[in-house]
N, C-alpha and C positions, 0 to 999 in steps of 0.2 A: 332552429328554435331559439328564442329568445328569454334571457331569465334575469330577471330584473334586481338589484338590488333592494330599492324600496319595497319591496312586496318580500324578499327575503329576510329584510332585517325586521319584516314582524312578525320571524319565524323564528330566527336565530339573533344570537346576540355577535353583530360584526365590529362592534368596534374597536379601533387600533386595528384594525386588521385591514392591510392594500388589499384593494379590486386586483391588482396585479398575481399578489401572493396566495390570493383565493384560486386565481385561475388558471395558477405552478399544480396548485396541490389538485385541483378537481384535473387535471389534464394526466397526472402522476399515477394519480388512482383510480378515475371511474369515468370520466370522458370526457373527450377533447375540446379544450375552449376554443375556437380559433380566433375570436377579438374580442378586445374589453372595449367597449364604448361610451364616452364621456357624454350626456344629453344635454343639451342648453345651458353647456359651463355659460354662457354670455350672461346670465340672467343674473350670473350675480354682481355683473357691472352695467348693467339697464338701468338706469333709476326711472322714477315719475318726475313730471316735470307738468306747471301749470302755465298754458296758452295765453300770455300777457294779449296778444293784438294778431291778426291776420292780416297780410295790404299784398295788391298783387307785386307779380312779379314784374320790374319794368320793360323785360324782355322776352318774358315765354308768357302766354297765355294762361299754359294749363296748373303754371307752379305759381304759390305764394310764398310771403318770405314768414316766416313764423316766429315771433318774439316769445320766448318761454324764460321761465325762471324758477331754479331747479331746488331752490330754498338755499342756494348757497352760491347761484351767479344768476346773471342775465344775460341770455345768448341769442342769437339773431337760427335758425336752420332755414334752410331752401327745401319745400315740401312741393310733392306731386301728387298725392293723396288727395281725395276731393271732400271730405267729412269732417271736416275740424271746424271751430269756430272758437272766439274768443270765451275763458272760461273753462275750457276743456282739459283736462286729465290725461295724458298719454305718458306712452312710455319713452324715453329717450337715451340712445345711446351713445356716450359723450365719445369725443376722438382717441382713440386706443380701444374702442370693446373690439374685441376679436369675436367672429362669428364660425370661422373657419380658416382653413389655412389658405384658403382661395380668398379670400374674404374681412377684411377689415376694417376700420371707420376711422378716414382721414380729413383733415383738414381739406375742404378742396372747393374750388370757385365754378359756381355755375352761373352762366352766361354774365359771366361780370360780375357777381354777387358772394362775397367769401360764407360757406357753410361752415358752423360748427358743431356736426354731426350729424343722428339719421332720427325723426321721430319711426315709429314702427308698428307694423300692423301685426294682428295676429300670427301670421302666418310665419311672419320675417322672427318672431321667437319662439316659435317650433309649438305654437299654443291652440294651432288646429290650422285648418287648410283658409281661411278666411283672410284674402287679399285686398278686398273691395274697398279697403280704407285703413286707416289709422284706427288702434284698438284703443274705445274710449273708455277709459277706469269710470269707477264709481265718482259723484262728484265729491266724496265727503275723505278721499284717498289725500294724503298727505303728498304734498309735494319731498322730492330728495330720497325716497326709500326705495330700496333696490326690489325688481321684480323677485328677486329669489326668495325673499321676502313674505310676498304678499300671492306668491305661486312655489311654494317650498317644493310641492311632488312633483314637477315638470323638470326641477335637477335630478339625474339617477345617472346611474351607471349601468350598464347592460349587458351581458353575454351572450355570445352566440354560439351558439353548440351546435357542434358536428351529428344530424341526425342519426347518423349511420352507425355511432360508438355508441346510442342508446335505445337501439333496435333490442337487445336482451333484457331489456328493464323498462317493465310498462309504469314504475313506482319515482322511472326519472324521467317520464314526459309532465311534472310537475314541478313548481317550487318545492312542495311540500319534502318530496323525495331527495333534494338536494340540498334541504336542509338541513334534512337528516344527515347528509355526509358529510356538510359543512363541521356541523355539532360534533360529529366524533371526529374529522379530520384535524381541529383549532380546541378539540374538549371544551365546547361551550355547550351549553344548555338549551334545547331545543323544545321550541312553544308549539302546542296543541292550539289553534286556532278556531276549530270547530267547542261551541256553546252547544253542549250535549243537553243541560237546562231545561233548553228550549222544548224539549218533548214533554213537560211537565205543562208547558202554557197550550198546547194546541188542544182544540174542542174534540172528545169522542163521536166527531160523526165522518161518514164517510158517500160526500153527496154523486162522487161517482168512484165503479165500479173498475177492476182492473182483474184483466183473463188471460193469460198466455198459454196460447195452444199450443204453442211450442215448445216445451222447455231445452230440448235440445239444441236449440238456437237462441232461446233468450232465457238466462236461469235467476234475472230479476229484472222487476219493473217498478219503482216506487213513485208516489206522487202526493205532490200538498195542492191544495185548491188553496188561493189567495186571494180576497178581497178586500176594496177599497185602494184600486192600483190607480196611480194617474202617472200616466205614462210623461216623459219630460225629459230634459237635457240631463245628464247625470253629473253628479259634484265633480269639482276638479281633480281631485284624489282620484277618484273611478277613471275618467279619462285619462290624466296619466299616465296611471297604471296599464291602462288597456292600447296607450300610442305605446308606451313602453316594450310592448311582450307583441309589438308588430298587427296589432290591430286596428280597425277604425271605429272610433265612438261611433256608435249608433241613438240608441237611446237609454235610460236606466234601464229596465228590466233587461233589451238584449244584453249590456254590455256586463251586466252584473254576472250573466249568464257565463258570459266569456272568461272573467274574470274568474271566477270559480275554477272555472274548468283547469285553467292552467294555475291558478293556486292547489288548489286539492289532487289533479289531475282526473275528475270523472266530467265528461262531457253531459251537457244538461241542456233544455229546452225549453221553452215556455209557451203554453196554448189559448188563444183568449179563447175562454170558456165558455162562452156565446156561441162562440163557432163550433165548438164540439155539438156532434148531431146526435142525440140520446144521453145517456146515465152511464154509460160501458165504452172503455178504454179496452181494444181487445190488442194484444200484441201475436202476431202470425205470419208465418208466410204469406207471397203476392198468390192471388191467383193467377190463373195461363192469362194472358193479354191484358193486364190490370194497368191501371195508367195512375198519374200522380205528376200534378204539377210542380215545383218546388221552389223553396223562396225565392230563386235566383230568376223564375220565370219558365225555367224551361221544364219540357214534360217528358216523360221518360213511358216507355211500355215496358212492363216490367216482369223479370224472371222469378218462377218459382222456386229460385234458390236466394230471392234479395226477401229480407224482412221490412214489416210494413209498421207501422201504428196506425191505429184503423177504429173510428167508432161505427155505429152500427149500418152506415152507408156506402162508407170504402176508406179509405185508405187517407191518413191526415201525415204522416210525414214517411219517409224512407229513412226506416231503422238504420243509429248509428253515423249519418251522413248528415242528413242533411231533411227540417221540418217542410210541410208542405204549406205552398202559397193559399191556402183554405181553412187554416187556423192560424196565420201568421197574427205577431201583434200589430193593432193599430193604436193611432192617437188615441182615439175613445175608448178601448180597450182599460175596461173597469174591476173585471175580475179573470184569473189566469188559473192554467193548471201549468206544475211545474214537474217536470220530471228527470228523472236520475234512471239508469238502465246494467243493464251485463249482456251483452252478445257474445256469440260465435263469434269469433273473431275468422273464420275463414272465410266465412260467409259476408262479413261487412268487407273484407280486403278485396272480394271476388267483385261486390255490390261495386263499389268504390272503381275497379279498376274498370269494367263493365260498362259505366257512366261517366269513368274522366271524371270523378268527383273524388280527388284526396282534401277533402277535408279535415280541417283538424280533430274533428270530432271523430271520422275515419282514423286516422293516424293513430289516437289512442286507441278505440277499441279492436283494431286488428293487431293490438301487441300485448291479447289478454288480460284485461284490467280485474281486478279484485271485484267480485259485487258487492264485499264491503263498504266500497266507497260511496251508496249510493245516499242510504241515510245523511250520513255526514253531509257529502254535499247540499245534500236539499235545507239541512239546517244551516248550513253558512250561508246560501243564496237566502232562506228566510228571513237571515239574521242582517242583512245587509240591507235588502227591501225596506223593512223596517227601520234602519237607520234613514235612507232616502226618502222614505216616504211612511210618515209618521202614522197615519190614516189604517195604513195596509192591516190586513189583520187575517191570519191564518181561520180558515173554511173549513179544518177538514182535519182529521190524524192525519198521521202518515199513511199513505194506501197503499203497500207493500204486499205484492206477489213475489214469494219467493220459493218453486218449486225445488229447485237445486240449490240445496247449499253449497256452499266452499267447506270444503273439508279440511281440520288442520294437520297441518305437517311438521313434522319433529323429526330428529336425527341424531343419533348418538355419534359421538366423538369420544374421542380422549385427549387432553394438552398435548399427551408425549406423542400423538401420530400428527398435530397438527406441527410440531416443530420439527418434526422428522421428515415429512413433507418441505417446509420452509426451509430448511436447515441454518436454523437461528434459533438462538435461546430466548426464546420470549416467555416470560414466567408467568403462572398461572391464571394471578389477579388481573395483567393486563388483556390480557387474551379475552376475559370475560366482559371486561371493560368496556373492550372493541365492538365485541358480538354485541352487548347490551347497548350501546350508543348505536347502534343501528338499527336496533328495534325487537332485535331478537330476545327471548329470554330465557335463560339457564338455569336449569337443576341441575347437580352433581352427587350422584350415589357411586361409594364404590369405588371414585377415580374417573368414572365416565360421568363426560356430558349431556345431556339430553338440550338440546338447541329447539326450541320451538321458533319457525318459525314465522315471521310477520304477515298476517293478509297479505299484502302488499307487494311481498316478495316470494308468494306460495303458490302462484299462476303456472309460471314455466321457468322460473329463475334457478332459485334453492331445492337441491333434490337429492343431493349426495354429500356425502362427508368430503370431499374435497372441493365441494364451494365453500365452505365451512373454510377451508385451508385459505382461500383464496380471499375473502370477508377481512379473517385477520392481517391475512399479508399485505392487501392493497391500503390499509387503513395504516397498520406497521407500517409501510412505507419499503418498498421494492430497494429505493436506495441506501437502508438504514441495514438491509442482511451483506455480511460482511461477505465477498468471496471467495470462492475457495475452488480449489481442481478437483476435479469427478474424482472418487477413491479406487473407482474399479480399473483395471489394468487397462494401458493402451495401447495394445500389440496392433504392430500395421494390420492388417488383413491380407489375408492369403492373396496371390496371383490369381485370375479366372483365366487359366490357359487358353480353354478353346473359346471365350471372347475375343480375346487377342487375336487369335488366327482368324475368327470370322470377320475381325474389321479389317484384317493385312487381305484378305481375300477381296472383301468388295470395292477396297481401295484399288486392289490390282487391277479389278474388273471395270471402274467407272474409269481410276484416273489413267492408265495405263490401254486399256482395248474400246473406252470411248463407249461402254455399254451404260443404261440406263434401269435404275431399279425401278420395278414399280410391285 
């Protein structure tokens, strides 16, 4: 998994603080970075540069020579790109931009013609997959100003984390969750991102219905109806963000989708609402032989133990994995339903494993997710729409079934068993400090603690007074308790005689008479 700076730092406050030393303390305490990765350093030695003249090349066909002037020289390049013309906006990287350690921009002669540098297409600056030509700026782009500039969110830095160290914490398959650790690991102050507001502007109607006959497999299902959607390319901010955390733009609505998911951590969907067949949203098991195509094209016959989302004809996506290709979004795609969920998580691991389908949206909800989450998410993907597309405008309340609540959890402690545990003198105030910067929160009567703790962490995580121990210690810092020798006596341990004699025996017997044990 992937976790981005830029989407972090509008969580938490990073600065002065290395990528390097964020990815000491998260590997220290809560799980393992295994690379930081630098995005499009080159961007900030790209500049624009404005197309003086085009003439061909006198010895290759397919190349021209390219007179440009960068507002501060006038250089000749050798181009192979077929798309330019006199007048033209591009970006140009003068000799020294480094792209990679394979990869550089030198001076250098092509077929007898000296180049001085590379003009460059989208793709050559990590700005989407688009190779077919030279990426042509706006024409009113200042010549001389560096791409980092005029594309600020396509510089980040990135983490990749070790899935497997945050298999017990479905609250760090997000930013959200890690910035949390960040905040009490650096004591910075961690932003709530979610516009709770927003439930004050949605209209009291609810133009479709939502039923879960399951609760035992699904213990919420919440959903906004959106209108006034026009579907289109997503701003560059959103894209991004979304190449950043190892995905590919698709369009606004999916990628806002995405982006959620991995900022908040709850996987979300989007329905054009046309294609829903009636007024009812039913969430349920498949029946015996139930079939379901899914966005990726393929069809599946499906188990009575995989959950469905299902309006009143059959089946519209397979719970938790993956939407079906029969309400996917199209261009035309004018008004959507969006949804936010809680599953079984045994049941989506089963679906998932069952179909060769780990998807991300699998990934999370087979490691127990909060149904807390679901509200929130659907108000930041609301809130986001809106910023994109100005028009949009919420249809509907929030349409929240929610059979099963999440029950809250709390745990009494005391300081003095949590340092006796530790064996470290950590005094009272800090200890609360710790706990409170990760979301928990404390009452103390008496000398005892009472720890409630977080949605988020109330799944399968926090359940005993010794994760409680374990909260403060890894946030204290593993390195900061002083050592010390066990106090209890270290007398050797007694001889096991007759072991002794039975290994002199079967040594006699293999190595000595050549027998074999079985």
């Amino acid at each position: 998994m992937w976790l981005s700076m830029n989407i972090l730092s509008k969580m938490v406050d990073l600065k002065g603080i290395a990528p390097e030393d964020i990815a000491l303390k998260l590997t220290m305490s809560t799980a393992e970075i295994e690379s930081v990765e630098y995005m499009n350093p080159f961007l900030k030695d790209v500049i624009t540069a404005t197309i003086l003249d085009v003439r061909p090349h006198p010895k290759a066909d397919k190349l021209t020579l390219v007179d440009i002037d960068t507002g501060k020289e006038k250089l000749t390049v050798v181009c192979g790109a077929p798309n330019h013309e006199k007048g033209d906006i591009v970006p140009f990287a003068p000799v020294g931009t480094v792209f990679s350690k394979e990869f550089s921009i030198k001076k250098a002669t092509i077929r007898g013609i000296e180049s001085c540098g590379m003009l460059c297409s989208e793709q050559e600056l990590g700005l989407s997959d688009d190779h077919s030509g030279l990426m042509i700026l706006p024409p009113a782009t200042p010549p001389g100003v560096t791409m980092q500039s005029l594309y600020p969110d396509w510089m980040d830095v990135r983490f990749e984390i070790d899935n497997k160290s945050i298999t017990h914490r479905p609250d760090l398959w997000s930013h959200a969750g890690f910035a949390r650790e960040i905040g009490a690991l650096f004591k910075r102050e961690v932003r709530d991102v979610i516009n709770r507001d927003l439930l004050k502007e949605l209209p009291d109607e609810a133009p479709v219905s939502v039923t879960i006959d399951n609760p035992e497999v699904s213990s919420r299902y919440s959903g906004l109806v959106v209108k006034n959607i026009v579907i289109g390319e997503s701003p560059q901010w959103l894209k991004a963000n979304v190449t950043a955390i190892g995905m590919r733009p698709i369009n606004n609505i999916v990628d806002v989708t995405n982006y959620v998911m991995a900022e908040v951590g709850e996987p979300m969907h989007a329905f054009d609402r046309k294609k829903l067949r009636g007024q009812a949203i039913i969430v349920r098991l498949a029946g015996k032989g139930e079939t379901i195509t899914t966005l990726d094209g393929k069809e599946f016959t499906l188990n009575t133990e995989d959950i469905v989302i299902a309006d009143k004809e059959g089946a519209v996506a397979l719970a938790g994995v993956m939407g079906g290709a029969n309400s996917e979004i199209e261009d035309a795609t004018a008004e959507i339903v969006l949804e936010a969920a809680s599953f079984n998580p045994v049941n989506i691991r089963k679906t998932a494993q069952r179909y060769n389908q780990r998807t991300d949206a699998a990934m999370r909800f087979e490691k127990s997710l909060s149904p807390e989450l679901t509200v929130p998410a659907l108000l930041r993907c609301y809130e986001i729409i809106k910023m994109m597309i100005p028009g949009a405008q919420a249809a509907s309340r929030i349409i929240d079934a929610y059979p099963r609540e999440q029950k809250p959890v709390s745990i009494d402690v005391t300081c003095d068993f949590i340092r006796s545990r530790l064996g470290e003198t950590i005094d009272d105030a800090e200890i609360k400090r710790i706990l409170t910067s990760l979301g928990f929160t404390v009452t103390e009567k008496s000398g005892t603690l009472t720890v409630g703790v977080p949605q988020y962490r109330a799944t399968k995580d926090i359940a005993i007074p010794e994760d409680i121990v374990e909260e403060v210690g890894r946030i204290y810092g593993y390195g900061s308790i002083t050592p010390a020798a066990p106090t209890g006596p270290c007398a050797v341990p007694a001889k096991n005689e007759f072991r002794l004699f039975e290994r002199q025996v079967k040594a006699h017997l293999s190595h000595d008479m050549g027998m074999i044990e079985v």
